[in-house]
C-alpha positions as CSV (number, residue, x, y, z in Angstrom):
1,X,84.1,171.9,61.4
2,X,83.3,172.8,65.2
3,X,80.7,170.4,66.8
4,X,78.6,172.4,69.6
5,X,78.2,171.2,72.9
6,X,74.6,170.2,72.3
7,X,75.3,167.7,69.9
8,X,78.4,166.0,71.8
9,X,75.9,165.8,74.9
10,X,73.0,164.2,72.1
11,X,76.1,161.3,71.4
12,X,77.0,160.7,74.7
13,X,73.5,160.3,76.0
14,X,72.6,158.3,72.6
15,X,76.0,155.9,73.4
16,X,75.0,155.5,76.8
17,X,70.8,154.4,76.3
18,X,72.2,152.0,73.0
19,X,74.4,150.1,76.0
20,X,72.0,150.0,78.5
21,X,69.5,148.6,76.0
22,X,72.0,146.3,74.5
23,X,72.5,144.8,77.8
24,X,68.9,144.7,78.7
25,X,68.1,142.9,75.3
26,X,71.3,140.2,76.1
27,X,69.8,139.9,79.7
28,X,66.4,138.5,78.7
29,X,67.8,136.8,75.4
30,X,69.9,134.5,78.2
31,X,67.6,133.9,80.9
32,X,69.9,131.2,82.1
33,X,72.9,132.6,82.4
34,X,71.5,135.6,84.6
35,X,70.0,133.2,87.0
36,X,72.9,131.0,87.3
37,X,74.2,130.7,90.5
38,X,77.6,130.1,91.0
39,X,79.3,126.4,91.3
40,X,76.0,125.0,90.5
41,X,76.0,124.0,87.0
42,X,79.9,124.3,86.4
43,X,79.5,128.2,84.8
44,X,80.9,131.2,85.6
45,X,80.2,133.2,88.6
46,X,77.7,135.8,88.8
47,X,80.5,138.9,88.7
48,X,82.5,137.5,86.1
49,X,78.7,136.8,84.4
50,X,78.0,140.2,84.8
51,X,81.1,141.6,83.6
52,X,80.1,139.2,80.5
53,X,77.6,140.8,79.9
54,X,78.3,144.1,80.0
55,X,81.1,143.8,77.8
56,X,78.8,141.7,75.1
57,X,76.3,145.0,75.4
58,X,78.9,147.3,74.9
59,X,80.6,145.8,71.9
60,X,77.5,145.3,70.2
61,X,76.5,149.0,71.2
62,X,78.8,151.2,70.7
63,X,80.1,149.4,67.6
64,X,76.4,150.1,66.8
65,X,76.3,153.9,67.4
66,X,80.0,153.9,65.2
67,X,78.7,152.4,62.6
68,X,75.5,154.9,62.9
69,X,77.6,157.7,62.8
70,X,79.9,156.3,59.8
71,X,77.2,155.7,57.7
72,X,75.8,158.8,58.3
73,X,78.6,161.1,57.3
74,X,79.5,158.9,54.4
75,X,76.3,158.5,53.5
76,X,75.9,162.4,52.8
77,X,79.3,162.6,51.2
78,X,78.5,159.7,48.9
79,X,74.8,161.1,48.0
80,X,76.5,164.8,47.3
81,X,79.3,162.8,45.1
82,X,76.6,161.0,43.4
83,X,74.7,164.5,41.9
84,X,77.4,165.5,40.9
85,X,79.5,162.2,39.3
86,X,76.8,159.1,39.3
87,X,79.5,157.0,37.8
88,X,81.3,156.3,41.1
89,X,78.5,154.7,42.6
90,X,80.0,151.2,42.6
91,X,83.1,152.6,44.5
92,X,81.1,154.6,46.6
93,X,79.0,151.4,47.7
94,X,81.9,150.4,49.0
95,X,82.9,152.4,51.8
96,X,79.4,152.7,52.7
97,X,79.4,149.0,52.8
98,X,83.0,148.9,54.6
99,X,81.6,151.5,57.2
100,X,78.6,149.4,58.1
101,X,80.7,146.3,58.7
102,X,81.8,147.9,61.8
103,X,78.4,146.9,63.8
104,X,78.6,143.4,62.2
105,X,82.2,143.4,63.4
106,X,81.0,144.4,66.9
107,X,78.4,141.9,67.1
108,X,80.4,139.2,66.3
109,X,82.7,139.8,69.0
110,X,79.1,140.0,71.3
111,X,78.5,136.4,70.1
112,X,82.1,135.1,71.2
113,X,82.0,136.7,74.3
114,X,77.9,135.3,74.7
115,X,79.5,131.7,73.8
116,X,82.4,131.7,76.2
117,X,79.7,132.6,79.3
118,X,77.4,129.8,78.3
């Protein structure tokens, strides 16, 4: 299946406004650590703090928009299955269930990178 150019621009722009609001939401979630100023408290400094948070946005994201996208192919494919063969639903639960762990996967490793900046 061919994707058109439309819809790769629609996932690029989509990818790009779920980081900057995933960094915006971890920016006024940690008020403190934004306004820390460096060898004050003992923290980071404010590039590596920046860096921080940036990578805690985009893990949490684009892991996110993955899952998104996962869900959303298997979630077709599993529904179509279903019409046709409604006993595989446990199995099919499954894999829709696997394909969501992705964004829980991504913000986990949002949380560890959160704790090692506080």
């Amino acid at each position: 299946m061919k994707r058109e150019p439309q819809a790769l621009i629609l996932v690029a722009v989509l990818a790009a406004v779920a980081a900057l609001l995933a960094a915006g939401a971890t920016a006024w979630l940690l008020p403190e650590a934004s306004a820390a100023s460096p060898g004050a408290t003992g923290g980071p400094d404010s590039e590596a703090l920046a860096w921080g948070l940036v990578g805690a946005a985009l893990a949490t994201g684009l892991s996110a928009l993955g899952a998104g996208l996962a869900v959303g192919k298997l979630g077709a494919a599993a529904v179509a299955t279903l019409a046709e063969r409604p006993e595989l639903f446990g199995r099919l639960l499954i894999f829709v269930g696997l394909a969501e762990g992705i964004a829980i996967y991504g913000l986990i490793v949002s949380i560890l990178i959160l704790n090692r900046l506080a």
